[in-house]
Structure formats: structure tokens, C-alpha cells
PARORO-266629 format. One record per residue: residue number from 1; x, y, z of N, C-alpha, C in turn. Coordinates in steps of 0.02 Angstrom, whole numbers. Example, Ala and Ser with C-alpha at 12.3 -4.5 7.8 and 13.67 -1.06 7.14 Angstrom:
<sites>
(site 1; (660; -284; 390); (615; -225; 390); (660; -165; 390)),
(site 2; (642; -112; 354); (684; -53; 357); (645; 2; 394)),
</sites>
This chain:
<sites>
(site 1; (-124; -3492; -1404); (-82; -3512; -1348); (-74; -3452; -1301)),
(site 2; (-99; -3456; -1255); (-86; -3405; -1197); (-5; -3384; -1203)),
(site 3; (4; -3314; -1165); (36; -3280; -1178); (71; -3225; -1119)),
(site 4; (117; -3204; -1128); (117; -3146; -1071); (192; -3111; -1061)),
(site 5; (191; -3029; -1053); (221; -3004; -1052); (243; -2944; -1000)),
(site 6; (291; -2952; -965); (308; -2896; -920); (381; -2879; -913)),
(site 7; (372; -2806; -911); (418; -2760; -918); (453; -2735; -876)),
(site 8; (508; -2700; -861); (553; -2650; -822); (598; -2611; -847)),
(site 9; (593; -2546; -815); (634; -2494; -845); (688; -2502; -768)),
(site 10; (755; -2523; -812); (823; -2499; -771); (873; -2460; -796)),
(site 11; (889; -2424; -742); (940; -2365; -753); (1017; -2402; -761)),
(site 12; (1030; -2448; -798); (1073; -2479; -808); (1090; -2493; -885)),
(site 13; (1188; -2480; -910); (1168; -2529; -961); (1148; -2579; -980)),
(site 14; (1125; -2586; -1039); (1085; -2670; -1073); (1122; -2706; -1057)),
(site 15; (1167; -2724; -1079); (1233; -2761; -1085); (1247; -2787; -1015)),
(site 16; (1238; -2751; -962); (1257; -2777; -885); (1214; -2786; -874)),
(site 17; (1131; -2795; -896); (1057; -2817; -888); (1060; -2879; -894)),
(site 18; (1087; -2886; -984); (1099; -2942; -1001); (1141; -2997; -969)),
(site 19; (1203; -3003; -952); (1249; -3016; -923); (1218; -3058; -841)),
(site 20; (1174; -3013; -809); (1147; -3042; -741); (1098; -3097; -786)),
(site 21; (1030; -3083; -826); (1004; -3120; -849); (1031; -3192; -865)),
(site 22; (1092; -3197; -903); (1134; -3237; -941); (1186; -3291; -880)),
(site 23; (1169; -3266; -832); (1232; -3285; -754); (1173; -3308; -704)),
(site 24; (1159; -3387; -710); (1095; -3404; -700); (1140; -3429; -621)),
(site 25; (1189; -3434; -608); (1212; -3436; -526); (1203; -3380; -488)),
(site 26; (1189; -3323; -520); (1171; -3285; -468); (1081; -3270; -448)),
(site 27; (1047; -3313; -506); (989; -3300; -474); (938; -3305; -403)),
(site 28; (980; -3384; -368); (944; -3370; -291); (960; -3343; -245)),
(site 29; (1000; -3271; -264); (1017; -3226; -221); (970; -3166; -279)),
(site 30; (954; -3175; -310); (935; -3108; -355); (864; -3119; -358)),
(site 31; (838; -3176; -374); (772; -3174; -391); (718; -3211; -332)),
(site 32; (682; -3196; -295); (649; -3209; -226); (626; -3277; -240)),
(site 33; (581; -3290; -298); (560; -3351; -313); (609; -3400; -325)),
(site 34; (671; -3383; -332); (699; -3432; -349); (746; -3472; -311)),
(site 35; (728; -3542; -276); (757; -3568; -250); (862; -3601; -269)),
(site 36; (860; -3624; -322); (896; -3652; -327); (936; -3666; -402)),
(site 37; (971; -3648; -433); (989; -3653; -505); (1061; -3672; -526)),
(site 38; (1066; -3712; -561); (1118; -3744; -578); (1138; -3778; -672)),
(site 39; (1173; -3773; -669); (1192; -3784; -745); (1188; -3865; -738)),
(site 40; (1146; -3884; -833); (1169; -3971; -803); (1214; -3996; -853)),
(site 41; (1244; -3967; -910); (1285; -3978; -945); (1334; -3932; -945)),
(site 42; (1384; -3948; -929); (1433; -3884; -941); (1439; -3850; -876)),
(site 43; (1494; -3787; -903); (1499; -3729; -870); (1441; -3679; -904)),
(site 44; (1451; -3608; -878); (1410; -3567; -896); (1442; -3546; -963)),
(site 45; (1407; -3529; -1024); (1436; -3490; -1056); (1390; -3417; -1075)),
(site 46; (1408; -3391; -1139); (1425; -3326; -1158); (1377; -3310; -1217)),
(site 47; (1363; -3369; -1246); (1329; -3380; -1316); (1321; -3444; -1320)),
(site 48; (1261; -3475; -1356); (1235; -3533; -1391); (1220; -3558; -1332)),
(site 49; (1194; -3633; -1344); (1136; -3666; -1324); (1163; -3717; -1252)),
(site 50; (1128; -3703; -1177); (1136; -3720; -1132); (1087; -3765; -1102)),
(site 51; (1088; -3786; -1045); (1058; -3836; -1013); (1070; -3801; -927)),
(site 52; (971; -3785; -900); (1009; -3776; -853); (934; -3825; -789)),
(site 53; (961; -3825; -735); (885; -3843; -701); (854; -3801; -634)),
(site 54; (819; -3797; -640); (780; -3729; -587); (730; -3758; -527)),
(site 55; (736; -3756; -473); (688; -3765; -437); (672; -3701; -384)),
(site 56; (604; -3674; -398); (576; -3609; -376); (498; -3616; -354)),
(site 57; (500; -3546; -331); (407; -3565; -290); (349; -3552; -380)),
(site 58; (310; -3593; -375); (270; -3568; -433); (198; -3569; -368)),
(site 59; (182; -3498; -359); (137; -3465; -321); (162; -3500; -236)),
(site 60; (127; -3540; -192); (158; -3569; -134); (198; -3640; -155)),
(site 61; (197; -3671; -193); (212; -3737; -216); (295; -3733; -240)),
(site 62; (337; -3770; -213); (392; -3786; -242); (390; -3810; -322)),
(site 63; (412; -3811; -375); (426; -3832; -422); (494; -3854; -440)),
(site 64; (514; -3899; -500); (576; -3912; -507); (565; -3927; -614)),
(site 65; (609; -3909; -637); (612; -3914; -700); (691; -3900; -732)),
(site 66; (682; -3923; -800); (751; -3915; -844); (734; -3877; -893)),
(site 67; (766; -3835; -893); (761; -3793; -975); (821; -3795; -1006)),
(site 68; (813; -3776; -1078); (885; -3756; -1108); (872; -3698; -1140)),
(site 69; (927; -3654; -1155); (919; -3581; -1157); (973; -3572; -1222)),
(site 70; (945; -3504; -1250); (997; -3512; -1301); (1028; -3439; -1300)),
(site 71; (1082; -3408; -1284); (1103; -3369; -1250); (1119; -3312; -1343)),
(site 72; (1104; -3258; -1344); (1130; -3214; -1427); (1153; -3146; -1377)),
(site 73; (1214; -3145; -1362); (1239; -3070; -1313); (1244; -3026; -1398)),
(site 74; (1233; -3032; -1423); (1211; -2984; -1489); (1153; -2954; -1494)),
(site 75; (1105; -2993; -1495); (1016; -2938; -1485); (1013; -2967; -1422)),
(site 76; (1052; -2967; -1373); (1053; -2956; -1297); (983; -3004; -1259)),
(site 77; (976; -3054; -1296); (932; -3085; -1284); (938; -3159; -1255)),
(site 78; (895; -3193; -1229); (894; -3262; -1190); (858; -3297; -1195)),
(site 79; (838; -3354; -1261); (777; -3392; -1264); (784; -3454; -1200)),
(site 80; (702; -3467; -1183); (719; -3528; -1152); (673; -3578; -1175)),
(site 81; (663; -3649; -1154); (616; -3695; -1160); (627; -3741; -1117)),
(site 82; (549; -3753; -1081); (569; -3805; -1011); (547; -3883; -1061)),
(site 83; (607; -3930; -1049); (596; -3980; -1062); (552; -4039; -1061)),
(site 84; (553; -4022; -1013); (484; -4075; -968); (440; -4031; -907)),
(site 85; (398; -4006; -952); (365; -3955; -894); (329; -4004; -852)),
(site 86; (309; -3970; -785); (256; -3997; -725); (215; -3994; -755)),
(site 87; (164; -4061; -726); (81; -4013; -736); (55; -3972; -690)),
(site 88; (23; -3920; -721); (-11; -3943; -768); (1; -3911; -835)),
(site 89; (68; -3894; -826); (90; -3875; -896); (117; -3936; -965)),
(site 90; (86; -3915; -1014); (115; -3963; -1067); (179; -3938; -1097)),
(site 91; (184; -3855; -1102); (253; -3839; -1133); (245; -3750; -1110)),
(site 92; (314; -3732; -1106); (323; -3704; -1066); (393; -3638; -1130)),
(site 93; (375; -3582; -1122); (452; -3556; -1176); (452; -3482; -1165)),
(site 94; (486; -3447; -1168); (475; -3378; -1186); (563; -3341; -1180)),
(site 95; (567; -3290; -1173); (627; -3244; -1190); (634; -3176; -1151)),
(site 96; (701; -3176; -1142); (730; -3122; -1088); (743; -3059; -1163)),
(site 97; (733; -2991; -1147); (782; -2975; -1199); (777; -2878; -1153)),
(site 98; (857; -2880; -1139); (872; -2819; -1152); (877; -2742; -1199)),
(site 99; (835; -2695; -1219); (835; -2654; -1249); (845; -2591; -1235)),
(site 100; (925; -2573; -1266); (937; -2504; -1239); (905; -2457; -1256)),
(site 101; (874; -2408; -1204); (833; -2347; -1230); (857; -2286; -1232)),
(site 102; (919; -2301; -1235); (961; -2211; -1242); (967; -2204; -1137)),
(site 103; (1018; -2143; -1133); (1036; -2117; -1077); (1063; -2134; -1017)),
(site 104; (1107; -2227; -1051); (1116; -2270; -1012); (1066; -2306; -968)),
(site 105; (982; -2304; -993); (927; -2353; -968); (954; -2405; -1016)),
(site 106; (882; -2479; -982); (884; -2507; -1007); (808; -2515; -1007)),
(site 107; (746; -2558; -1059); (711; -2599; -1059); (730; -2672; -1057)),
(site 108; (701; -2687; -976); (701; -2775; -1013); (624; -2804; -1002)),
(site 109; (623; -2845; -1064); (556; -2870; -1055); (563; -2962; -1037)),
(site 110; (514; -2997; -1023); (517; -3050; -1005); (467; -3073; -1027)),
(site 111; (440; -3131; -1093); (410; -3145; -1125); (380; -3218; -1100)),
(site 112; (335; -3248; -1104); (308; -3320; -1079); (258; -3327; -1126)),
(site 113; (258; -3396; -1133); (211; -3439; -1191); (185; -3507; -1163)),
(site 114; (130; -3505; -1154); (123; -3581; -1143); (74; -3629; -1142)),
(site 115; (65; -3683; -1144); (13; -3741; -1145); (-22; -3774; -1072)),
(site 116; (-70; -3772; -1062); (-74; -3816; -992); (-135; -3867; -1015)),
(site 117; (-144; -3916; -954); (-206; -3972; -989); (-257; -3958; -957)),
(site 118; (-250; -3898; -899); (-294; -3906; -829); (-269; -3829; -818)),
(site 119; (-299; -3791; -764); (-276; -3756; -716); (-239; -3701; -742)),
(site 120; (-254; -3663; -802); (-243; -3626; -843); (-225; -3553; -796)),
(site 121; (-270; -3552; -761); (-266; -3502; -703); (-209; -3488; -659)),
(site 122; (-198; -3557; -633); (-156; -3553; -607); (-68; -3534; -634)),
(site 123; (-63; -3545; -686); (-12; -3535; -723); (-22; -3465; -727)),
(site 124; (-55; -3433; -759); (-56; -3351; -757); (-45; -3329; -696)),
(site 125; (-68; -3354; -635); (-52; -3348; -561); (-14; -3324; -554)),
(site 126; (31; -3391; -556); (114; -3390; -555); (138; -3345; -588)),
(site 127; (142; -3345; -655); (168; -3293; -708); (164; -3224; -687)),
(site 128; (124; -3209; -666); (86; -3154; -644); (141; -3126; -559)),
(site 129; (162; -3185; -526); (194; -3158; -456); (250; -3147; -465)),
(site 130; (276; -3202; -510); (332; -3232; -524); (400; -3177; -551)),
(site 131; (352; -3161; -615); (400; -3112; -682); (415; -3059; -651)),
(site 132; (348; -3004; -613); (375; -2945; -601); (434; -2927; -528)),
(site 133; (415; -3009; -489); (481; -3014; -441); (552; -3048; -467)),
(site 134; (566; -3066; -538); (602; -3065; -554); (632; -3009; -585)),
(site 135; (607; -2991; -628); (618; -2891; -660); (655; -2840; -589)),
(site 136; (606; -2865; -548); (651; -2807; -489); (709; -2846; -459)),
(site 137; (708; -2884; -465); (763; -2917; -449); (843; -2914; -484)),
(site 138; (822; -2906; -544); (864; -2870; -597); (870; -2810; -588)),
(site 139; (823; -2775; -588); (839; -2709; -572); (891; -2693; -532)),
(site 140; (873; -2712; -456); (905; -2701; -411); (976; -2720; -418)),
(site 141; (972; -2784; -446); (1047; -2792; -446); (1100; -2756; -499)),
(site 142; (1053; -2739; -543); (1104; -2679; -588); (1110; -2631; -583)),
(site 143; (1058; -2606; -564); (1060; -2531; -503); (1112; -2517; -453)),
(site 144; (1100; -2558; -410); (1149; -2553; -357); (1183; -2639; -343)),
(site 145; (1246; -2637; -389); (1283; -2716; -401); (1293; -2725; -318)),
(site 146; (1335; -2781; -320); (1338; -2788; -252); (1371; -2862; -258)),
(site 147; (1434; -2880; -241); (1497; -2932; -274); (1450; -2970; -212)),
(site 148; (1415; -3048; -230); (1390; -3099; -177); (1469; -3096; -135)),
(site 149; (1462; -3121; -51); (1525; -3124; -29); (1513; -3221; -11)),
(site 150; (1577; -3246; -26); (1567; -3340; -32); (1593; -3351; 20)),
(site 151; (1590; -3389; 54); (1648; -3424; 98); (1626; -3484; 120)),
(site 152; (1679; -3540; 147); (1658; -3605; 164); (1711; -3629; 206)),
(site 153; (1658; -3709; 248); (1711; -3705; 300); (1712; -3796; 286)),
(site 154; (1767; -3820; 300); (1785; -3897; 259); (1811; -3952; 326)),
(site 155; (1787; -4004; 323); (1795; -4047; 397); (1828; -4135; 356)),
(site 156; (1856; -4163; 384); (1885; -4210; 337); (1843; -4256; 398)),
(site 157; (1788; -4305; 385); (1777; -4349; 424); (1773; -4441; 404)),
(site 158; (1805; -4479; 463); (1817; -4536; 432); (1737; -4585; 437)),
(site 159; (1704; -4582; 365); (1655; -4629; 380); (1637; -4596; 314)),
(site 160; (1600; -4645; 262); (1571; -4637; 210); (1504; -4572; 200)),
(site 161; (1512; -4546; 139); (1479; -4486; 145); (1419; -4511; 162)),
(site 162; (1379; -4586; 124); (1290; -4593; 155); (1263; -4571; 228)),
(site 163; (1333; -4587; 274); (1323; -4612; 332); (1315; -4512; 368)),
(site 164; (1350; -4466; 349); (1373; -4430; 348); (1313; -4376; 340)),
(site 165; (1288; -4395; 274); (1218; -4388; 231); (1167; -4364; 293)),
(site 166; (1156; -4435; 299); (1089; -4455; 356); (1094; -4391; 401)),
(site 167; (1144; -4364; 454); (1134; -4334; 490); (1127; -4263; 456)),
(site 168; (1148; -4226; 429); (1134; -4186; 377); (1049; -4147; 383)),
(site 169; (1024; -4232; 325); (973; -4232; 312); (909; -4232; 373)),
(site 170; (930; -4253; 402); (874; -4276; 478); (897; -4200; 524)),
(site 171; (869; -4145; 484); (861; -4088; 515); (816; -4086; 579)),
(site 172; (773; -4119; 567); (723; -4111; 649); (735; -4140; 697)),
(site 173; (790; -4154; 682); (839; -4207; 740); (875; -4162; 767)),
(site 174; (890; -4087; 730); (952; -4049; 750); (938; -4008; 837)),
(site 175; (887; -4003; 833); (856; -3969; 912); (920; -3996; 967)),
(site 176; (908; -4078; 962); (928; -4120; 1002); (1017; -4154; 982)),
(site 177; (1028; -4127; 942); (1096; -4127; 913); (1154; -4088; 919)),
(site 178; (1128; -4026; 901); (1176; -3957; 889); (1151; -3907; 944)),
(site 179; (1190; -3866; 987); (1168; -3841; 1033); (1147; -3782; 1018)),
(site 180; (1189; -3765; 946); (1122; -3678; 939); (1069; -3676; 914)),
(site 181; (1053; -3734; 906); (989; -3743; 898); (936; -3729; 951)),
(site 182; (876; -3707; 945); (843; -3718; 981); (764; -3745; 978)),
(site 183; (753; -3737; 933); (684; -3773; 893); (677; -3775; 814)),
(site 184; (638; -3809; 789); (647; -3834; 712); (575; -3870; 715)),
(site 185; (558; -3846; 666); (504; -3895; 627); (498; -3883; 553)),
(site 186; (505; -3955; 526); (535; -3983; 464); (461; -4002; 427)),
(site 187; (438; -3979; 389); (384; -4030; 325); (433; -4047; 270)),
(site 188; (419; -4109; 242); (439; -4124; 166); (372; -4127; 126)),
(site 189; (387; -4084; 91); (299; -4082; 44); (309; -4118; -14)),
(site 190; (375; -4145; -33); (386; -4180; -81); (457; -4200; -79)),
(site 191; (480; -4258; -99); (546; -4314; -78); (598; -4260; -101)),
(site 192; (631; -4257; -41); (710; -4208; -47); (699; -4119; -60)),
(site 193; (632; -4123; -27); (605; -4035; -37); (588; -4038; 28)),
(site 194; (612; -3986; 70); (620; -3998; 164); (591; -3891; 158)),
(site 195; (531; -3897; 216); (545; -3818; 221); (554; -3817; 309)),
(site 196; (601; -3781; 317); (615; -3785; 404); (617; -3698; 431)),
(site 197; (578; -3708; 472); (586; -3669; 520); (632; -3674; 576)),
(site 198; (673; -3627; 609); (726; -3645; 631); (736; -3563; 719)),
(site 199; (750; -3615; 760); (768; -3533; 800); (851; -3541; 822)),
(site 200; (888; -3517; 840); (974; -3538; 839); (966; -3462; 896)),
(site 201; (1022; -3485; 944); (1032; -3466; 1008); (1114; -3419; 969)),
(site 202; (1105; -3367; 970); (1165; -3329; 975); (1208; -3357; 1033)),
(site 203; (1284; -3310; 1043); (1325; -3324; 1060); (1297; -3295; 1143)),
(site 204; (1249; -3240; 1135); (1220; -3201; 1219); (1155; -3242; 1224)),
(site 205; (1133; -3272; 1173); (1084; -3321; 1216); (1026; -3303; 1182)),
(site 206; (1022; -3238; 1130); (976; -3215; 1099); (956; -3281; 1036)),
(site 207; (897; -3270; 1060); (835; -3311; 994); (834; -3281; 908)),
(site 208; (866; -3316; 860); (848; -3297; 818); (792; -3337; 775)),
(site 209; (738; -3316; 713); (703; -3345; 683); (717; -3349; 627)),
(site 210; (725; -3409; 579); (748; -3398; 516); (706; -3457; 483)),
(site 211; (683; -3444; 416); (653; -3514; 390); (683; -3496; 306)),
(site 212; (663; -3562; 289); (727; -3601; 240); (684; -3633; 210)),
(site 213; (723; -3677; 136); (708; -3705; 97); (739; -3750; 76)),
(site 214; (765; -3818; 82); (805; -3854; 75); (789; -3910; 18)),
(site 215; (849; -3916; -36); (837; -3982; -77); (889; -4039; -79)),
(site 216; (864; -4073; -59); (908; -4123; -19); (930; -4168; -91)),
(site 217; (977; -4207; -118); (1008; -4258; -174); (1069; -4309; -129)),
(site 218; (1043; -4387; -102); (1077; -4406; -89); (1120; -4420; -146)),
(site 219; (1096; -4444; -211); (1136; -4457; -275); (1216; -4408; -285)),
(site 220; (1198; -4345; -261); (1251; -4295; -279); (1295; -4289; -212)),
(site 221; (1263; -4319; -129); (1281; -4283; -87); (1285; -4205; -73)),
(site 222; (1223; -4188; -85); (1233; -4109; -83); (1163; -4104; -44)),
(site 223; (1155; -4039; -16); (1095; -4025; -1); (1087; -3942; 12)),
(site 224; (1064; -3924; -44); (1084; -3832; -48); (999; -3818; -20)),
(site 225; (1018; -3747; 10); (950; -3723; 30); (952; -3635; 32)),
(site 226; (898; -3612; 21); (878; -3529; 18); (843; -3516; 84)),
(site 227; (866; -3458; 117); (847; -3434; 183); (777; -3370; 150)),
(site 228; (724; -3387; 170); (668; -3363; 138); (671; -3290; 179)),
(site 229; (693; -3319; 242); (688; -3261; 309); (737; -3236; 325)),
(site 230; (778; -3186; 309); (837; -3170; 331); (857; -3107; 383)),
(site 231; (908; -3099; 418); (922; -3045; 470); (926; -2972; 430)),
(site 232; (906; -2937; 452); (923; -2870; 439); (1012; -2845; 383)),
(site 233; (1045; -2879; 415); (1116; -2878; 396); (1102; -2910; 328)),
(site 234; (1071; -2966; 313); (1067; -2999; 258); (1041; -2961; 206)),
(site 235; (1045; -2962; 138); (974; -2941; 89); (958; -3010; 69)),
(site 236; (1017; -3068; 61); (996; -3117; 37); (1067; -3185; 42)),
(site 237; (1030; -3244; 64); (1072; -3306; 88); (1049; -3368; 61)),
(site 238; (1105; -3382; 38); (1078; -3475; 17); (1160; -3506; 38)),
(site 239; (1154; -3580; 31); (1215; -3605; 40); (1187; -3697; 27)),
(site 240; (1263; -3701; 41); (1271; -3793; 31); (1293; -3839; 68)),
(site 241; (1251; -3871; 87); (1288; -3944; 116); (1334; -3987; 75)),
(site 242; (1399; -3994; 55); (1428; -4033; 16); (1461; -4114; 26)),
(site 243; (1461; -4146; 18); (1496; -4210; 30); (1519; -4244; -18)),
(site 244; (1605; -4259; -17); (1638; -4279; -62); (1692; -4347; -35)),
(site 245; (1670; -4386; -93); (1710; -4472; -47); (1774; -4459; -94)),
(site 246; (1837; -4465; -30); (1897; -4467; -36); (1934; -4538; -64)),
(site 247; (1963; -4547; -102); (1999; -4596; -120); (1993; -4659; -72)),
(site 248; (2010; -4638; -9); (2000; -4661; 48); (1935; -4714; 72)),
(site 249; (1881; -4701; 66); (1824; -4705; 69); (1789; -4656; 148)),
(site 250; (1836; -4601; 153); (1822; -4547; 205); (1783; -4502; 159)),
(site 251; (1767; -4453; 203); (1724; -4363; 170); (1752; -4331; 177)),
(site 252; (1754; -4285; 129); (1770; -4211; 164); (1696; -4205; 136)),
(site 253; (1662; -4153; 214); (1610; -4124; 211); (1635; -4049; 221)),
(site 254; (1581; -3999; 157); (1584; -3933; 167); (1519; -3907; 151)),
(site 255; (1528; -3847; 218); (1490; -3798; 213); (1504; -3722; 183)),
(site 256; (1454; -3739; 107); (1473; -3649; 71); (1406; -3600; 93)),
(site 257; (1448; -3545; 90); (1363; -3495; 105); (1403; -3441; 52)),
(site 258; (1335; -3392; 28); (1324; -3356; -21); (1312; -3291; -1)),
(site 259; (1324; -3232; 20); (1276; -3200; 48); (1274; -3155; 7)),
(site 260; (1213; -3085; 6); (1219; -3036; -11); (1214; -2977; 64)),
(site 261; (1273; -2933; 65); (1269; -2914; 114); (1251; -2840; 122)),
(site 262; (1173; -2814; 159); (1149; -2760; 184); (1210; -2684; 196)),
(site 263; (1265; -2721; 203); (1325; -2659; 203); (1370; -2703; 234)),
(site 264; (1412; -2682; 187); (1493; -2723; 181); (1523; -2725; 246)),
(site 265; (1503; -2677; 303); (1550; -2679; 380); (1529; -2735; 432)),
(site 266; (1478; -2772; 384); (1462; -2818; 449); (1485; -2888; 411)),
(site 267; (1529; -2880; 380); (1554; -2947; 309); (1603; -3007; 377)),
(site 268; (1635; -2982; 427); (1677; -2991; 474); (1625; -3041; 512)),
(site 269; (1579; -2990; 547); (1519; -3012; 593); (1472; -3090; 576)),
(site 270; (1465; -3080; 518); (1427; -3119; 478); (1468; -3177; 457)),
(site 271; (1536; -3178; 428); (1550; -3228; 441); (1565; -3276; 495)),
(site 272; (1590; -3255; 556); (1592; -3264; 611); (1550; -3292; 652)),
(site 273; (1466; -3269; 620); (1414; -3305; 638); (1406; -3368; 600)),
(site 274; (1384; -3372; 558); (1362; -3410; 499); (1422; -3474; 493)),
(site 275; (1485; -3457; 503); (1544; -3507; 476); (1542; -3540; 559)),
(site 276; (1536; -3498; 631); (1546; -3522; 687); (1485; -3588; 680)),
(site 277; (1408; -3582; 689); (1368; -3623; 679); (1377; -3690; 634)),
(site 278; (1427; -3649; 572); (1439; -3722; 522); (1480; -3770; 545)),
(site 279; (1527; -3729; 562); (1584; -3778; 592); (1548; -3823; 665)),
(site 280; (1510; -3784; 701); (1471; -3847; 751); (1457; -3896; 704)),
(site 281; (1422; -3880; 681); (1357; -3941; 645); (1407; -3983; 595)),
(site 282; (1473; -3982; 569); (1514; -4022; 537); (1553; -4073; 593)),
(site 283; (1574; -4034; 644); (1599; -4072; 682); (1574; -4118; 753)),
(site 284; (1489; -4106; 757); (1439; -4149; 777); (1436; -4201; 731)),
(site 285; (1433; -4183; 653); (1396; -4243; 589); (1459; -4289; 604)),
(site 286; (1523; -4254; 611); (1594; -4308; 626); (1595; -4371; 682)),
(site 287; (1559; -4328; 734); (1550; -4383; 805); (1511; -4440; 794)),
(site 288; (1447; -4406; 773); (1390; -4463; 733); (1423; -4502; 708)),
(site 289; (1433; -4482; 632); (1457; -4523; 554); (1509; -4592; 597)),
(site 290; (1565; -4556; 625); (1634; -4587; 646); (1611; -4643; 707)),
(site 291; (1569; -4631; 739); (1525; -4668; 801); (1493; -4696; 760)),
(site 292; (1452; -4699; 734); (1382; -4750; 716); (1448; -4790; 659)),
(site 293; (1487; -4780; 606); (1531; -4826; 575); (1576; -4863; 614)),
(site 294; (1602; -4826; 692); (1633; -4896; 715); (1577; -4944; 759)),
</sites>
């Protein structure tokens, strides 16, 4: 069974190696490949056996999968196994494990095992881009921590979340919708996987370029996405479209963002940008949603 192994030396304790490893919400701010991660049973825990689901680039290709992981903060380790791998994988497993090497380093290695029916290559590909941009990704973040900063902005609108949904989702509509917009072009390379290119008109009129990754779930009303391209100020951004039906049969729609921020003095600036734009685009989806329901 093919096989594979890669390494990193961090100047960090194990234990806070471990700990990022083990805290699978912070990975699409930590790990480049990784789009999107979420627990599907439970909260996070500390020890024993989890459920979580991942959707990340495997080489240019979006992927989406479930693993469950079995967490031992004792030999500082993290098994996983993807449940239902893609093809052309048949099974999919391997292990995180922190090893302290004296002088407050750490070794962590990142272990992979696996089966394919086809395209054997390509899996080592991946494996191959994948692991050692996750390792630095760890690194970095135990090296130099850095608290994600959250914030969100919440709109109560009267009209059912589907309706609400739609505009949301129909990003290449936004040119002609939202005024900081200024151009967009949207592919779906696969149902509820959107990659957009995007330019948004600052407040002086300046052009910015940003492209994204969006996974759209009308089932959940959510639609979270990773900014592939980010500003200088940024190191790293993802966030959420949320929609939640009120007793009522109204929404509250919210916008969360995630950031990691390039230096804490522009934490003011940045929200100011980012929350100003959200709040347009919530209270456009309101005019829509509330118009097209009466």
C-alpha cells in the first residue's frame, strides 16, 4: 500500500503543535489548501473519536470528504480515516504526531496511507503539495500565534431564508446589484463549489482584486468561502454567509468573517472595510428577498 511521509522541525512546544493540529476550526486560516472544515458530530473535543468533514484543493481540483479522527493528547498524536474517499481513491488514513525533541522544539510528522483504483500519481501529487503546505502552516502558526480576529454583522429580514438564499447565491448577479462591486466572474466546477473572481470599488474609488472560493448548502443556509487572494493587511480570510428562519417565518441573515491579521493596527481599518461591504450586500439581499415575497 503506498505510503508517505513528511516532516517539520518547529521551534515550538509539542503540546501547542498538538493542540493547533487537534483544533480543526482553525485550519482554513492555517492551512492554504484548505478550504473549509467543520465538525459533523459534536463539538470539538480533547480526546477520543471525532467526526469531522473537509473540503480542500487536492492539486487544482476542489475536493470534499468525511473523516473521523481519533484524538490521544498523551502520545500527542491524531489518527485519521476518510470515510468515503473520492476517486480515485479507495481508502484513505494516516496520522499527525507531535514529538518533542528537547530545547522547547518540536518534530511533527504527518503520515498518509493509501489505496487508489486509477491515477496513483495523482494522489502522490497531491500528497506531495498538500502535506508540506500544511507542516508550514503549523509551523507558522506556533511560531508566531496570532488570536484569528471574528466579527459579524446581523440584518433581520422579512421573507423566508430560500428566498433570501437565491440572492446570496447568484453572485454574478452582484456586479449589477451591490455597488462596490465592480466585476465578478463566477465558474461552478461542481454543484455548490463557486470560484469567483471579484474587483470591489473602495470607499476613493480604488479597484481592488480578490478571488475566492465558495461552498454554497442551501440544506444548511450557509454559504462559507476562503479568500485565495488576499490584501497585504491580510495573512489570511474566510467567512460566512449565514441564514437562520425565525419562529416567525422571517431571517436573520449574518455575515461572519475570520481574519488573520498582517499587524494588529489595522484590526479598526479592516473591520470597517470588510463589515461596511457586508452590511451593503445584507441590506440589498433585504430589498430583493422583502420585494420579490410581496
Amino acid at each position: 500500500m503506498p505510503n508517505t511521509v513528511h516532516t517539520t522541525r518547529i521551534a515550538a512546544p509539542a503540546q501547542a503543535v498538538h493542540a493547533l493540529v487537534a483544533d480543526v476550526t482553525v485550519w482554513p486560516l492555517m492551512f492554504e489548501p484548505n478550504i473549509h472544515t467543520e465538525y459533523v458530530e459534536g463539538s470539538p473535543r480533547t480526546e477520543g473519536r471525532e467526526r469531522i468533514r473537509i473540503w480542500a484543493f487536492a492539486g487544482s481540483q476542489i475536493r470534499s470528504w468525511t473523516s473521523e479522527r481519533t484524538l490521544d493528547p498523551h502520545a500527542l498524536s491524531v489518527d485519521f480515516r476518510q470515510l468515503e474517499p473520492a476517486a480515485p481513491l479507495t481508502s484513505m488514513s494516516g496520522r499527525w504526531v507531535a514529538k518533542d525533541i528537547g530545547g522547547g522544539e518540536t518534530l511533527l510528522e504527518l503520515h498518509h496511507e493509501f489505496q487508489a483504483f486509477t491515477d496513483e500519481h495523482f494522489v502522490l501529487h497531491a500528497l506531495h503539495q498538500n502535506s508540506p503546505a500544511e507542516l508550514a502552516g503549523v509551523r507558522i502558526a506556533a511560531e508566531k500565534p496570532r488570536t484569528p480576529y471574528v466579527f459579524e454583522d446581523g440584518l433581520r429580514i422579512a421573507a423566508p431564508p430560500e428566498v433570501v438564499y437565491g440572492f446570496l447565491y447568484e453572485a454574478g448577479r452582484w456586479p449589477d446589484r451591490l455597488p462596490h462591486v465592480a466585476s465578478l466572474e463566477l465558474t461552478e466546477e461542481a454543484p455548490g463549489i463557486q470560484r469567483v473572481a471579484m474587483e470591489t470599488r473602495g470607499p476613493d474609488g480604488t479597484l481592488h482584486a480578490g478571488e475566492s472560493v465558495r461552498v454554497c448548502r442551501p440544506e444548511s443556509g450557509s454559504i462559507v468561502y476562503k479568500q485565495l487572494r488576499t490584501p497585504t493587511v491580510l495573512v489570511a480570510h474566510t467567512g460566512e454567509w449565514r441564514l437562520d428562519r425565525l419562529p416567525d417565518g422571517t431571517t436573520l441573515a449574518t455575515s461572519r468573517h475570520s481574519v488573520i491579521l498582517a499587524d494588529p493596527k489595522v484590526r479598526e481599518a479592516v473591520r470597517g472595510t470588510l463589515g461596511t461591504n457586508s452590511r451593503v450586500t445584507l441590506r440589498r439581499a433585504k430589498e430583493y428577498a422583502e420585494t420579490r415575497r410581496a
